[in-house]
C-alpha positions in Angstrom: 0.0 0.0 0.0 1.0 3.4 -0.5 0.6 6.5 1.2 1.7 9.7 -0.5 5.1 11.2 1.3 5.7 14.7 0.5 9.0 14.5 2.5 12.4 16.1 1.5 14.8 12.8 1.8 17.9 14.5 3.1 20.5 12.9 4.2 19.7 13.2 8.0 16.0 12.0 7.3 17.8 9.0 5.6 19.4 8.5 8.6 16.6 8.6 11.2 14.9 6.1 8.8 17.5 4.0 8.9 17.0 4.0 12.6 13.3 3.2 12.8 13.9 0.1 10.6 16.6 -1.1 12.8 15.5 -4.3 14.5 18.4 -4.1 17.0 21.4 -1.5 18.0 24.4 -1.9 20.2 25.5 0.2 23.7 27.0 2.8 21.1 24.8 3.2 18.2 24.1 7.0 19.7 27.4 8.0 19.3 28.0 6.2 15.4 24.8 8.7 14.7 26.0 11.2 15.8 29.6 11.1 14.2 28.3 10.3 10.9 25.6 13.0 11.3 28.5 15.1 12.4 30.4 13.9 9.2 27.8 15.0 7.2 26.9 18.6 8.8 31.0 19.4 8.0 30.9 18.4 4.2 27.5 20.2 4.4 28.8 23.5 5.3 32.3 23.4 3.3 30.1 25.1 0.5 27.0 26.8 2.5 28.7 30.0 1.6 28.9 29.6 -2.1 25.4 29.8 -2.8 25.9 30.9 -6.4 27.2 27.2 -7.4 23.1 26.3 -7.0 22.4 24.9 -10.2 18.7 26.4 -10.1 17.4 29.9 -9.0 14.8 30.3 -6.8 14.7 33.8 -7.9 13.7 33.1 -11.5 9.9 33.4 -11.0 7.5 32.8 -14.3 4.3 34.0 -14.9 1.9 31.8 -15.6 -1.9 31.6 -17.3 -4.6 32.3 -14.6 -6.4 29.1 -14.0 -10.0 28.3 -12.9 -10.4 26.0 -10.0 -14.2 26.1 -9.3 -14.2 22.1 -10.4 -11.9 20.9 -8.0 -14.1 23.0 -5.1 -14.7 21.3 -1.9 -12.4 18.1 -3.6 -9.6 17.3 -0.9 -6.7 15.4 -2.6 -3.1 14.7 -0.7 -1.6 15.5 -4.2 -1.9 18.8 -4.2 -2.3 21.8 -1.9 -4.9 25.0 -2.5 -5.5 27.7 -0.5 -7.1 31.5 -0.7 -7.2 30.5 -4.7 -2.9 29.9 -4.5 -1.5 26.4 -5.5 1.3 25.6 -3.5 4.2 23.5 -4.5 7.7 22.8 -3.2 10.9 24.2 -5.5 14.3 22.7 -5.0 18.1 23.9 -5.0 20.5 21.6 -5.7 24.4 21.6 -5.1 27.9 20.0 -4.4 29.2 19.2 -1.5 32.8 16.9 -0.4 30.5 14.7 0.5 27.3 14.5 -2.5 25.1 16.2 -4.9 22.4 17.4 -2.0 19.9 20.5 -2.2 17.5 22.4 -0.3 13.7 23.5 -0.6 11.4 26.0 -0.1 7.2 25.9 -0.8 6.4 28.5 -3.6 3.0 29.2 -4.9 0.8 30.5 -8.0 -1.2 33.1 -7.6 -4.2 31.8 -9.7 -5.6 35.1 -10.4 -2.7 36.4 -12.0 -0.7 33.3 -12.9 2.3 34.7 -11.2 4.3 32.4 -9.6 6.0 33.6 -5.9 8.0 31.8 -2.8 6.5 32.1 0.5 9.4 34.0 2.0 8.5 37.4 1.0 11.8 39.0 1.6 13.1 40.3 -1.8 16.6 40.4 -1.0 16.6 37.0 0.8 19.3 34.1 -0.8 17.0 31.6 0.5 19.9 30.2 2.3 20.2 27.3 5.3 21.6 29.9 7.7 19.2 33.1 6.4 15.8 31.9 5.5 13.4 30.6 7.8 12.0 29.3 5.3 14.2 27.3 3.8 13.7 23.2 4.4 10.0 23.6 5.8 8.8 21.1 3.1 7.0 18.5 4.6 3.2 18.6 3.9 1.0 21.8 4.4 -2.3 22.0 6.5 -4.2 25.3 6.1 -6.2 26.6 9.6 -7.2 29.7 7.4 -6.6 32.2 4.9 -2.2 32.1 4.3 -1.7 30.0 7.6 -0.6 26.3 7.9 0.7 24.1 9.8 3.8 22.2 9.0 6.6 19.7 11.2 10.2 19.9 11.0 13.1 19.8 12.8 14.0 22.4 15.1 18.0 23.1 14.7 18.8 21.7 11.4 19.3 24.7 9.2 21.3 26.3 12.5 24.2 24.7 13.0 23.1 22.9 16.6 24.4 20.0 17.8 22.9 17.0 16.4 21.5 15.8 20.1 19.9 19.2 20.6 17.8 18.8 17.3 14.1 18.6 18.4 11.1 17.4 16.1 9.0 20.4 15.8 5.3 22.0 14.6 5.7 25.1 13.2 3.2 27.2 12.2 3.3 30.0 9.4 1.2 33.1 8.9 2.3 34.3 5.4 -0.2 37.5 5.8 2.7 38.9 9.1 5.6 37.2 7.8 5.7 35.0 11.4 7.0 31.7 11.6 6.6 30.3 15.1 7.3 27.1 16.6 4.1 26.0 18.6 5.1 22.2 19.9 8.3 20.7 20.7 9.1 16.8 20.9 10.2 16.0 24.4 13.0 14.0 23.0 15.9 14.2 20.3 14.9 13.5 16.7 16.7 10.5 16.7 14.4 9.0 19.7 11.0 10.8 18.8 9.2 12.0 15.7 6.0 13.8 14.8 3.7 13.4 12.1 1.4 16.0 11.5 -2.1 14.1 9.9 -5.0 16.7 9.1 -7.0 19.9 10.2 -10.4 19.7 11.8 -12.1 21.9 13.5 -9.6 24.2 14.3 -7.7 21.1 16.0 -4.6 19.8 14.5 -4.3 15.8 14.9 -0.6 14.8 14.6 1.3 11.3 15.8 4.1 11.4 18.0 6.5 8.1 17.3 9.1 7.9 20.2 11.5 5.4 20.6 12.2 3.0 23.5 15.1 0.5 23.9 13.9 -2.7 25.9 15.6 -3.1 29.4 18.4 -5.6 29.2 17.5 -6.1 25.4 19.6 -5.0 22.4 16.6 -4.3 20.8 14.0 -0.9 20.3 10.2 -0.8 20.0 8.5 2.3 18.5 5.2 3.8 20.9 3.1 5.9 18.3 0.3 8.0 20.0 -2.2 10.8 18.3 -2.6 14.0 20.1 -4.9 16.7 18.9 -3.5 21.0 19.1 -6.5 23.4 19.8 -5.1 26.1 17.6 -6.7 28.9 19.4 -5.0 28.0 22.7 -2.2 25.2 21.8 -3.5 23.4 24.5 -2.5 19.2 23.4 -4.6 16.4 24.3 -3.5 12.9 24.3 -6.0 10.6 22.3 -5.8 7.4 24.5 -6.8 4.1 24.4 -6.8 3.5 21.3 -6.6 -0.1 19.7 -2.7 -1.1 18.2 -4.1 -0.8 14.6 -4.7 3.2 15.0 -1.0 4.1 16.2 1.0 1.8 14.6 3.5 3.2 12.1 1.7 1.9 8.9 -1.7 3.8 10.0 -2.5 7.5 9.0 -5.4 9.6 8.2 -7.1 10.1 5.3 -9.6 12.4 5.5 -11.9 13.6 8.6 -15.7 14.4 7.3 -17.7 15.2 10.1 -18.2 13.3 12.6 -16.1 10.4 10.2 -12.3 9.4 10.0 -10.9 7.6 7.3 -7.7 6.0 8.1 -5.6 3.1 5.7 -3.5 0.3 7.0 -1.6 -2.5 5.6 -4.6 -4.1 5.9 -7.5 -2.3 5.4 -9.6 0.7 4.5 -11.7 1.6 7.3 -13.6 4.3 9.0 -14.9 5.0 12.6 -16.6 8.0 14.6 -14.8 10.9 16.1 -14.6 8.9 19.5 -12.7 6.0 17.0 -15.6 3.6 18.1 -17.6 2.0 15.2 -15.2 0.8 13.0 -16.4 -0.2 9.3 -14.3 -1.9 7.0 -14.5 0.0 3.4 -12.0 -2.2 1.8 -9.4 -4.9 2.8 -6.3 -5.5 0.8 -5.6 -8.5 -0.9 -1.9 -9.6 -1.7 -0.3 -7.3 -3.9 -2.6 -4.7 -3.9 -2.2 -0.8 -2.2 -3.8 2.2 -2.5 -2.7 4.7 -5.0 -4.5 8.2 -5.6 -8.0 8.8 -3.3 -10.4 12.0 -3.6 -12.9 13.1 -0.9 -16.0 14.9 -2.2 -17.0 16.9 0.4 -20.4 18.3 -1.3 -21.7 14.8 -1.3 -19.8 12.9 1.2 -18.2 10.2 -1.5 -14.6 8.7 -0.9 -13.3 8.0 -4.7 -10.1 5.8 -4.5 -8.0 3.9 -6.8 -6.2 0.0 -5.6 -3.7 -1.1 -7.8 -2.0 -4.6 -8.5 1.6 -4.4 -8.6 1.9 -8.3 -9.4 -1.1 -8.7 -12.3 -0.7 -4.7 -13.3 -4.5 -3.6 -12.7 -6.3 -0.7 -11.1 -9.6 -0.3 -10.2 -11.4 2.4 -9.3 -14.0 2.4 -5.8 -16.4 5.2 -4.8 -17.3 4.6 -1.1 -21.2 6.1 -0.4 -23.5 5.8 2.4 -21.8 3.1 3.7 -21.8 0.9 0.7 -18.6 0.3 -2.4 -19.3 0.3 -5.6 -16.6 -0.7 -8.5 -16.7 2.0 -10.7 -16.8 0.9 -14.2 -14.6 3.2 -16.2 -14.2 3.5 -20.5 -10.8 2.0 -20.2 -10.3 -1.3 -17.5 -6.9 -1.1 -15.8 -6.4 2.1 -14.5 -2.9 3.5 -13.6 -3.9 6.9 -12.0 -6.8 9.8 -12.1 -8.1 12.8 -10.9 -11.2 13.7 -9.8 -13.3 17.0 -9.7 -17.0 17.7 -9.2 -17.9 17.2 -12.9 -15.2 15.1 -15.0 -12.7 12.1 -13.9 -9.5 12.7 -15.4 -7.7 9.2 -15.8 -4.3 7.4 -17.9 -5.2 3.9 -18.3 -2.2 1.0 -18.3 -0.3 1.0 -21.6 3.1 0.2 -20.8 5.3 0.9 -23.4 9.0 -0.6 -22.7 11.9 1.6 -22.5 14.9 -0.7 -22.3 17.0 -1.9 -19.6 18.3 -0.1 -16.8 22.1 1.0 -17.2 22.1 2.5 -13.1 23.4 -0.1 -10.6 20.9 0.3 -8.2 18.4 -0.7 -10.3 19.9 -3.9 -11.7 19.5 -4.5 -14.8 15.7 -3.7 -14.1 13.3 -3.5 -17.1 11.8 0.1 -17.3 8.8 0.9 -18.7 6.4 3.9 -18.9 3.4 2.2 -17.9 0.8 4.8 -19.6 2.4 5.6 -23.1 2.0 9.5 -21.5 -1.6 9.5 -22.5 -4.2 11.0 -20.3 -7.9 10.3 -20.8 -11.4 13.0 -19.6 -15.0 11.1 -19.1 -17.5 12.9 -17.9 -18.3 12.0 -13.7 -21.2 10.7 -13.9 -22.6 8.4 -16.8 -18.8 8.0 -18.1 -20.1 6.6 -21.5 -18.0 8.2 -23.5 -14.1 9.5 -23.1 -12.0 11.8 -25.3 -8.0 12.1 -25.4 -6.4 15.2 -24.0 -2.8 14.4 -23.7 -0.5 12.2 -25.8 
């Protein structure tokens, strides 16, 4: 199964994944991270002050033509990210160090009116830089609370030059409209031992997990404890949601949407929903082996959870609409379905059509055989008879 990461993969998130898949560690596995984190933080900052070897600009900002969204109204996807009639999007820098080719990022937006495309650091003289911007690296995936103010988790220290131990897992939030960006929770622990995933807006409460690391007494071995707290964004009061059952925190569980007094969350296993007390579970689709879910659309004007499963094995996608408690396949022009988009009148879809590309020259693939798997064609059918389809793209 897939859940969409919108997560810069540096070097030191590398490393604290590395961690969490690590069955078992010995007495001095702190002090190899931090050495090697330290390794990397040196190489890091031998060019930090050459900024003009970047091989993009972040200052080179094109206009573009005004676009209508009023289709995609009241449509929440985790692909994209719209707010007060902006599209937001991340843009990358990438450079040389002793070490790698490594970069950093910074979310830009444009102005749909207009078409003109700006970064969220409004500061016209600003490099954009690791040590000027406070913008710079805040990456990870936006949730609006209002009109140019969302939410976002990073880690406190990285773009400062603190020691690695002092590094804390952080929620910032960002008010574009003063220029503020202010931290509003702090993980109790280092971001090696504890790490915060910040899941969806509701309410005016902020639902995030907190993963935190514990090594068994007189074991050579860690468990992860994952628990979901909710942030009243008027007062930043937290509140711990407890008791819940091991499916809900473990580290495969997140949430999709929350309609109402609904949550959607996936799992390895299953699709499933419950109310806001996380009682009443229903099951709106179990996995079968293979199988994960790819793209998913939540119509909020009539309450209807579109998702797509694909087979990575047999090379199928299907299509589900989840309504008043019931599924229903949805039968499409084309069968296997590699991806789509939804809005309130059309379904915008690129059907399976692999079309082989050769084999893979790059040793970490292996001699893999690469394919484009849709023949980069893209297919419009109207929402809701979907009788007919016309070719857009080719």
């Amino acid at each position: 199964m897939k859940k969409t990461n919108k997560y810069v993969l540096t070097p030191i998130s590398l490393l604290f994944i590395s961690l969490f898949l690590s069955s078992c560690r010995d007495a001095n596995i702190d002090d190899k991270i931090l050495r090697e984190s330290d390794f990397f933080k040196a190489n890091l900052e031998v060019h930090e002050s050459v900024l003009e070897r970047f091989y993009d600009d972040f200052e080179r900002e094109i206009k573009h033509t005004p676009t209508d969204t009023a289709d995609l109204d009241n449509i929440f996807s985790p692909l994209y990210t719209f707010n007060n009639n902006r599209f937001y999007f991340v843009v990358r820098r990438r450079y040389e160090t002793n070490y790698r080719s490594t970069g950093i990022g910074i979310y830009s937006y444009i102005d749909l009116n207009t078409g003109e495309h700006r970064l969220i650091c409004p500061d016209p003289l600003c490099r954009h830089s690791l040590s000027e911007c406070r913008y710079v690296n805040l990456t990870r995936e936006l949730f609006f609370a209002a009109e140019n103010i969302f939410y976002t988790s990073f880690i406190e220290g990285f773009n400062n030059n603190v020691e690695f131990r002092d590094m804390r897992e952080s929620i910032y939030g960002i008010n574009l409209n003063t220029d503020r960006v202010d931290i509003v929770h702090r993980s109790t622990k280092d971001f090696t031992k504890q790490y915060i995933t910040v899941e969806f807006i509701y309410n005016n409460k902020l639902y995030f997990f907190v993963a935190t690391l514990i090594e068994e007494e007189n074991e050579r071995r860690m468990r992860t404890i994952r628990e979901l707290k909710s942030m009243d964004l008027s007062t930043y009061e937290i509140v711990e949601i407890g008791n819940l059952p091991t499916e809900f925190v473990n580290k495969w569980t997140s949430i999709m949407f929350i309609s109402e007094n609904t949550f959607y969350f996936q799992s390895l296993q299953n699709i499933f929903s419950t109310d806001r007390n996380f009682e009443n579970k229903k099951i709106i689709y179990s996995f079968q082996p293979n199988e994960w879910l790819e793209d998913y659309f939540f119509d909020n004007n009539t309450k209807e959870l579109f998702f797509l499963i694909r087979n990575r094995v047999m090379h199928t996608g299907t299509i589900y609409v989840y309504r008043d408690g019931e599924l229903i396949k949805l039968d499409m022009p084309h069968e296997n379905i590699f991806s789509f988009q939804l809005t309130n009148s059309k379904i915008y879809y690129s059907p399976f059509n692999p079309n082989f590309l050769g084999i893979s020259i790059r040793d970490d693939l292996a001699n893999r055989r690469i394919y484009n798997y849709t023949s980069g064609r893209i297919y419009v059918t109207d929402r809701h008879n979907r009788e007919s389809y016309e070719l857009i793209f080719t």
